[in-house]
C-alpha positions in Angstrom: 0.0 0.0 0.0 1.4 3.2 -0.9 2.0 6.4 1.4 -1.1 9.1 1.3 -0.7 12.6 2.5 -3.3 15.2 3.2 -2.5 18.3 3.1 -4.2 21.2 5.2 -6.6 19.7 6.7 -8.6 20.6 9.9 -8.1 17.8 12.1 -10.8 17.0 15.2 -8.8 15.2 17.9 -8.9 15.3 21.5 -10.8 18.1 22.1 -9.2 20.5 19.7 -9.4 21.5 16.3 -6.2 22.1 14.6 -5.0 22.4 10.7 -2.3 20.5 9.9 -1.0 17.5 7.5 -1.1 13.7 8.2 1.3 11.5 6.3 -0.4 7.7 6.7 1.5 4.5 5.8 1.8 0.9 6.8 -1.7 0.8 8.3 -1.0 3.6 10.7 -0.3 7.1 11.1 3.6 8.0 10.6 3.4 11.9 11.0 1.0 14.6 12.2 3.1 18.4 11.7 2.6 21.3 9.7 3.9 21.7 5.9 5.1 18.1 5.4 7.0 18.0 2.4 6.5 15.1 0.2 9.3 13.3 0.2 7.8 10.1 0.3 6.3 9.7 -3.1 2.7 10.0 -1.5 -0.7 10.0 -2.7 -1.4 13.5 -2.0 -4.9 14.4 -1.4 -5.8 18.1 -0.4 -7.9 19.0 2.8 -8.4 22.2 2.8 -11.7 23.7 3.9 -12.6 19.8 4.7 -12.3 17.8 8.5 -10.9 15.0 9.5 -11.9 12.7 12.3 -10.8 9.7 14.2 -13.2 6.9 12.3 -16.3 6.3 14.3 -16.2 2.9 16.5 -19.7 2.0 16.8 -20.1 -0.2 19.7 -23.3 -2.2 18.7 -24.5 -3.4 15.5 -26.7 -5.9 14.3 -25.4 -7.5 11.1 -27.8 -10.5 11.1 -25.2 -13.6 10.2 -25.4 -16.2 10.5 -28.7 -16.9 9.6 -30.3 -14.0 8.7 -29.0 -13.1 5.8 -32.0 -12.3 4.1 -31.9 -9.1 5.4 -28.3 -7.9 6.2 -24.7 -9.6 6.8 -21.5 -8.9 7.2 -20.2 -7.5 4.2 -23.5 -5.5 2.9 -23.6 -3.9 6.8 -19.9 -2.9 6.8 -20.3 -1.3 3.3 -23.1 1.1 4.7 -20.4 1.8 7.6 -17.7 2.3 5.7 -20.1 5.0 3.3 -20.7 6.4 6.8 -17.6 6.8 8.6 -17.7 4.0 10.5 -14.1 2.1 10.7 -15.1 -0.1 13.5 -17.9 -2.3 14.8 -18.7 -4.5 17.4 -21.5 -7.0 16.2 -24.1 -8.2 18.9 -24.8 -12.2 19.4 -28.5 -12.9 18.4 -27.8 -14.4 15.1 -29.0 -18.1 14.0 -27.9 -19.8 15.6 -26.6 -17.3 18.7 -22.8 -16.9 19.4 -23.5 -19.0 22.4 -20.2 -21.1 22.3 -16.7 -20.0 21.7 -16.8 -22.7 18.6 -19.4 -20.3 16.9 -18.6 -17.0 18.1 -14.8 -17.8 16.4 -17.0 -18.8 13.2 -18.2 -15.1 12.8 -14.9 -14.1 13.0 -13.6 -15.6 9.8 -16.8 -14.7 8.0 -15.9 -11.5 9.2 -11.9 -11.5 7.9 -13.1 -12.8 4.4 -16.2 -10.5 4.1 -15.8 -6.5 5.9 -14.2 -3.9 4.7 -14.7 -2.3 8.2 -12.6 -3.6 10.8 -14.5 -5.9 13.8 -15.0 -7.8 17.2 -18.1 -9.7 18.0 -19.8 -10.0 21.3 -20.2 -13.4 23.1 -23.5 -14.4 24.2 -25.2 -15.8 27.1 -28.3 -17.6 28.3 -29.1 -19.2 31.4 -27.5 -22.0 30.5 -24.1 -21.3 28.7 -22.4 -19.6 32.3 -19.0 -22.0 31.8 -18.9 -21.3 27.8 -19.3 -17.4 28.5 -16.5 -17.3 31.1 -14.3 -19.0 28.9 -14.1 -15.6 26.9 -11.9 -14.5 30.2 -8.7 -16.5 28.2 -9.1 -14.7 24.9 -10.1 -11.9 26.4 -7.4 -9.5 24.6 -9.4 -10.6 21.3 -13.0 -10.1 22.0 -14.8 -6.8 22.8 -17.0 -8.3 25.6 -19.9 -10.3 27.3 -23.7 -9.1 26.1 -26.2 -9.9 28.0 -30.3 -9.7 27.4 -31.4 -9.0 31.0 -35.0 -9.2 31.5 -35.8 -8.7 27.8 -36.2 -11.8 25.5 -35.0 -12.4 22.1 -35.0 -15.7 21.1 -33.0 -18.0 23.3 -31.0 -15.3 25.1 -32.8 -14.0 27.9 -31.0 -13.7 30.9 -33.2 -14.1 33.9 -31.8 -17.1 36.7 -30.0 -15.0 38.9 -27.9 -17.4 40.0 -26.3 -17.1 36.3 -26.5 -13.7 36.9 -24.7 -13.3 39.6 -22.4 -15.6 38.9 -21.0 -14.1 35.1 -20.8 -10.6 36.8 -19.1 -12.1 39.6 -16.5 -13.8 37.2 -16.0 -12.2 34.1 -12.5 -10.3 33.9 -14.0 -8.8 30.6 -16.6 -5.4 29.8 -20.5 -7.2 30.3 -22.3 -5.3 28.0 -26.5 -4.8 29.0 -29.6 -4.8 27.3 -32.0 -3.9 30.1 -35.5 -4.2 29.7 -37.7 -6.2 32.6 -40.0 -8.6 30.8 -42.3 -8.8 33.3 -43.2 -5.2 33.3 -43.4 -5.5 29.6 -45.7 -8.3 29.8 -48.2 -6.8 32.4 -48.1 -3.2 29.8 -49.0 -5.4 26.8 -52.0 -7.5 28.6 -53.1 -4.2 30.5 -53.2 -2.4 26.8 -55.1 -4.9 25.0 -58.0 -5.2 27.5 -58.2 -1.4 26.5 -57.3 -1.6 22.9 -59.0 -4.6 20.0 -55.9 -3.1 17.9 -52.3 -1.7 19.0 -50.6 0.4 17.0 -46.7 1.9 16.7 -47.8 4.8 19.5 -48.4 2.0 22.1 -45.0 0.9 22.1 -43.4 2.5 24.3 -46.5 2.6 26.7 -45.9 -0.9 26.8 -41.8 -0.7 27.1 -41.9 1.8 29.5 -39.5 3.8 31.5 -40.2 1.6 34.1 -39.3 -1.6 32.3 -36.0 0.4 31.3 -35.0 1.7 34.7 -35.9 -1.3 36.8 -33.6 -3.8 34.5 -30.8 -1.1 34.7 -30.9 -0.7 38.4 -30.7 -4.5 38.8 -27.5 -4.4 36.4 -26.2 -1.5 38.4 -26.6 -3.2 41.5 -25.1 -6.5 40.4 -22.0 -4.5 38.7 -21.9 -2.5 42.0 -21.5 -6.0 44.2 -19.1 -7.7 42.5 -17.1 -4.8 41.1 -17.9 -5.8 37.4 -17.1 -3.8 34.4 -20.1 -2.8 33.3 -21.7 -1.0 30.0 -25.3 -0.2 29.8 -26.5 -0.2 26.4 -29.2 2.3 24.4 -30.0 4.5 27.3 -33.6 5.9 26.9 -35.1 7.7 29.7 -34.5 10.6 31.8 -35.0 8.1 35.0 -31.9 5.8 34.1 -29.5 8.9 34.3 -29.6 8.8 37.9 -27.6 5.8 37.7 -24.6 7.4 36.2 -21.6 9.5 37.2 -19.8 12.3 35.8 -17.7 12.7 38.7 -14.5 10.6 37.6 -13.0 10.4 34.4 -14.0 7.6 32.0 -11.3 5.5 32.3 -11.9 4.9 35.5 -15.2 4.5 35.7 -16.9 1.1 36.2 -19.8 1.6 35.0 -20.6 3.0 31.7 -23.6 4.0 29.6 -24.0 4.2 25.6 -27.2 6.4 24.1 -28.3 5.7 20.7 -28.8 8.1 17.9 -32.4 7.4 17.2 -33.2 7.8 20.6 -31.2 11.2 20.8 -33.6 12.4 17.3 -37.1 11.1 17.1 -39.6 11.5 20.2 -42.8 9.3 20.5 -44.4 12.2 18.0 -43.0 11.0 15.4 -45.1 7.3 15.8 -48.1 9.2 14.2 -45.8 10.1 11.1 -42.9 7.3 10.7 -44.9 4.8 12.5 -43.6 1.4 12.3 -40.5 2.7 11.0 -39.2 3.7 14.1 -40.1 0.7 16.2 -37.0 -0.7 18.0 -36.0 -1.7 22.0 -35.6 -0.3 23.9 -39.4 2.1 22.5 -38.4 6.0 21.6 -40.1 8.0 24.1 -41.5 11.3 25.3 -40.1 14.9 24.2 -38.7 15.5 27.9 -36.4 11.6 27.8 -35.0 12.9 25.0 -34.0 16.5 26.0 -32.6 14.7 28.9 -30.7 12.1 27.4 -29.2 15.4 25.7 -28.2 16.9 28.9 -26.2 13.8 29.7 -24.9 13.3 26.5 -23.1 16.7 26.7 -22.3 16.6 30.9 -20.7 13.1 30.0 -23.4 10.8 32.2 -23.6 8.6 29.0 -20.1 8.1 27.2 -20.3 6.5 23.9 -23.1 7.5 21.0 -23.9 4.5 19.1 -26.6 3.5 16.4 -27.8 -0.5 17.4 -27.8 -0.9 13.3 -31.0 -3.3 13.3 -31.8 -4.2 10.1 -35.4 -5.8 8.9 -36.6 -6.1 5.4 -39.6 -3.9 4.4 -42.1 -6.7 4.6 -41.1 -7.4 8.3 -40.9 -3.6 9.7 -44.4 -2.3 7.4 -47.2 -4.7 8.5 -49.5 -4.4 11.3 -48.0 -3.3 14.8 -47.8 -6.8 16.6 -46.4 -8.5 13.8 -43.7 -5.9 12.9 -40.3 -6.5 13.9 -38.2 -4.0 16.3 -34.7 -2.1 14.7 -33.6 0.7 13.0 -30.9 0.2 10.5 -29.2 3.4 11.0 -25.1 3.0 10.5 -24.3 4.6 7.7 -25.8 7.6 8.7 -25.2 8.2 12.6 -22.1 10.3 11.9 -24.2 12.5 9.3 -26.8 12.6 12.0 -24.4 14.1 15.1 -22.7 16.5 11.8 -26.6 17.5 11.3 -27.1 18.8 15.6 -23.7 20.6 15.1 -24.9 22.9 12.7 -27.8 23.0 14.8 -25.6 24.4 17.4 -26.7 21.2 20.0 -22.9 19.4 19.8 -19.5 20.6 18.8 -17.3 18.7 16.6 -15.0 17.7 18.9 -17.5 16.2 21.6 -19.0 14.1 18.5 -15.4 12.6 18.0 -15.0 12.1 21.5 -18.4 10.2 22.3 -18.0 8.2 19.2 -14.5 7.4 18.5 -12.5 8.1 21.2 -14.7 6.9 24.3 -15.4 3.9 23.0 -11.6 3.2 22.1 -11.3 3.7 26.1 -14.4 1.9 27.2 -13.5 -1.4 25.5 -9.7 -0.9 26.0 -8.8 -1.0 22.1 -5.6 -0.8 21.1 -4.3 1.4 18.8 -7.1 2.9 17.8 -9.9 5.7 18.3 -7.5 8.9 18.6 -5.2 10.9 15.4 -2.2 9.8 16.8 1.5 9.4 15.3 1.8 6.0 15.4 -2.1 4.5 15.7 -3.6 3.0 12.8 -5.2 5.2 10.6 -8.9 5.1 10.8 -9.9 8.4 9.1 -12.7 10.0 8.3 -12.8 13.2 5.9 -15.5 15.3 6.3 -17.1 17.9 3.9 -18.7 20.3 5.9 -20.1 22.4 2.9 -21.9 19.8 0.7 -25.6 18.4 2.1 -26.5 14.8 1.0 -29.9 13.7 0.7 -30.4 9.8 1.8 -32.7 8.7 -1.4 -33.7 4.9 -2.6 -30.5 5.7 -4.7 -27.4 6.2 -1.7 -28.7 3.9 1.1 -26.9 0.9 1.4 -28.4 -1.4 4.0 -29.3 -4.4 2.6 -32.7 -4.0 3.5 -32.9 -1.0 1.4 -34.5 1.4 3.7 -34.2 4.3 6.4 -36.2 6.1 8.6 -34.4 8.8 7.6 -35.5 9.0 4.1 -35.9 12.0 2.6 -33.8 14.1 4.9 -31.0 16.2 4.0 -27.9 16.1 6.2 -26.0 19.2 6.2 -22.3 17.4 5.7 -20.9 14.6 3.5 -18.9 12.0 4.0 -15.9 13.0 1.6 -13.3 9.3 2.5 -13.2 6.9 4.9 -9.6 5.1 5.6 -9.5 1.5 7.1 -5.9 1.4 8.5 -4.8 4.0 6.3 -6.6 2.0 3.2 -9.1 5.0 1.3 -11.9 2.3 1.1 -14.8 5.2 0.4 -14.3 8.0 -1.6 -15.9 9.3 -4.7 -19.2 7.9 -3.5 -17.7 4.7 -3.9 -16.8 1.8 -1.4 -13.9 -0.3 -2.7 -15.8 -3.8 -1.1 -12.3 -6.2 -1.9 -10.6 -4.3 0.9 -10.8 -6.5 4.3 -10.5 -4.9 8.0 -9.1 -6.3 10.8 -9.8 -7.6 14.0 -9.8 -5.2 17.0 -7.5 -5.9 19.9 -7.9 -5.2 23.1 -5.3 -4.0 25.8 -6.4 -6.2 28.9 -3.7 -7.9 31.0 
């Protein structure tokens, strides 16, 4: 792979913004100064007037494969992230079968190494009966991103709910458990109580029915388990004001123990926007009130919740456009999450450099990657250029989820993403994802 230097450009790292050059080769970044002459027989590509961020790491996906490949896998997913700015992705285990054993967690891996263009880790799943397989991940644990548990909310064979399990995988994991927290039983009491009232539910009733106290009472029961048995411990798709309580701002992220993620769908549509977008914007945890969302805001920006996200969910348009019950629940929303946070800069709600730190470099420090998240000399150069002047429309014609959709159709983002590098590799640019290049697996610094 040949050298590439850009010239001039307005680099967002570390809570600054500063113009300068970057010289990338080898996979990583070799120099960062200004005026660096181009001695190297470069690529030279000039930044002027355009941004450059750290590439986003987005921390939970949903790339359906195994199994569900009707609808999204591997490659067509990290094609959308790549077109988005997304260099990175951790891929959740609710696949067919579920990543319940090492054996088939390893599998996704090397569909992974022979398929995405964007590099990758994969969580390992649990149920209530998989405790020994899941603590096995504590011997590779410098090679997989974490544990992810379904606590109190089903999907398929992964709800988590014997608390002797419980207990004991927070008690002896040496790796991040990651939480989807939901309490069934709440749901369950919501839906029965609704449809005594109702002879037909509809996308409004969903999150009367996954309420904030389903939310809050799963995520207290995770905090207090984490809290017990000192467990490293990242709450997933934060959705309601209530939840915030549970988090700090008081110590700096690397030294917190408990951690929190807020999605971007949750941090843009309100429960409104059911009477518009309906179905469209069903996922779990529901989209809620005006006032959850204004606060989810507040603790995005005070640093409550630490890493924005998108939970990419993908579901073909027969699935997500029938009747309420039958409709399944996801967004597919990763190529466009960066695009979304660029869109609440110019509305004056984020700065550029607290969108690089919530979704590139906090996650690098949440999960302990190496090597990655920050514009550093020596780091491997995931890169994102950003033209800051140009809006993009998201048509039928750009979107590139398999599934072929978004609930974001129509809109015009303010910015476009210009390049995207995969360790130093341009892999998007000209509109154009260059789908032979392979990422690689993330590593983690745990001793």
């Amino acid at each position: 792979m040949s050298k590439i230097l850009i010239k001039n450009i307005k680099i967002v790292n570390e809570g600054k913004i500063n113009s300068a050059d970057i010289l990338i080769g080898d996979q990583r970044i070799l120099k960062i100064d200004q005026n660096i002459d181009n001695t190297y027989n470069a690529r030279e590509i000039n930044g002027e007037n355009k941004y450059l961020f750290p590439g986003v790491i987005d921390d939970q996906v949903h790339f359906r494969e195994p199994g569900l490949t009707h609808k999204a896998n591997i490659h067509s997913e990290s094609i959308a992230a790549v077109a988005g700015g997304t260099t990175s992705f951790m891929e959740m285990p609710n696949t067919k079968p579920a990543a319940l054993t090492q054996e088939l967690l390893e599998e996704k891996y090397v569909i992974a190494a022979n398929s995405s263009p964007a590099n990758y880790s994969f969580f390992m799943g649990t149920s209530n009966d998989n405790a020994d397989e899941v603590l096995r991940t504590n011997d590779n644990k410098e090679n997989i991103c974490g544990i992810k548990i379904f606590m109190g909310s089903s999907t398929g064979n992964m709800l988590v709910d014997n608390h002797l399990v419980l207990n004991r995988i927070f008690n002896e994991s040496e790796v991040l458990i990651a939480t989807h927290c939901e309490d069934e039983r709440i749901i369950k009491a919501n839906l029965e109580k609704i449809r005594l009232e109702k002879n037909e539910l509809d996308p409004a009733d969903h999150p009367i029915i996954r309420n904030v106290e389903a939310c809050f009472e799963s995520s207290l029961m995770a905090v207090q388990l984490a809290q017990k048995n000192n467990t490293r411990l990242h709450i997933l798709h934060i959705s309601t004001a209530k939840e915030l309580q549970l988090f700090t701002n008081f110590i700096p992220l690397e030294d917190k123990r408990i951690t929190s993620e807020v999605c971007v769908h949750h941090l843009h549509f309100t429960a409104d926007d059911y009477a518009v977008l309906g179905n469209k914007i069903k996922c779990n945890p529901a989209i809620k009130s005006k006032e959850n969302k204004e606060a989810l805001w507040e603790a995005l920006l005070d640093d409550r919740l630490d890493i924005i996200a998108t939970d990419h969910a993908p579901h073909t348009k027969e699935e997500k456009f029938g009747s309420y019950e039958q409709s399944y629940a996801g967004l597919p929303l990763v190529q466009h999450g960066l695009q979304l946070m660029l869109h609440y800069y110019k509305e004056g709600k984020i700065s550029l450099e607290k969108i690089a730190e919530k979704m590139a470099h906090a996650p690098a420090k949440c999960f302990q990657i190496k090597d990655r998240g920050f514009i550093r000399e020596g780091y491997f150069a995931d890169l994102v250029m950003v033209d800051m002047n140009t809006p993009y429309t998201i048509s039928q014609d750009n979107i590139l989820h398999k599934c072929g959709w978004s609930p974001f159709e129509g809109f015009t983002m303010p910015a476009t993403i210009e390049k995207t590098f995969v360790n130093g590799y341009p892999v998007y640019e000209n509109g154009k994802v260059d789908a032979s290049y392979r990422g690689m697996r993330l590593k983690f610094n745990r001793s």
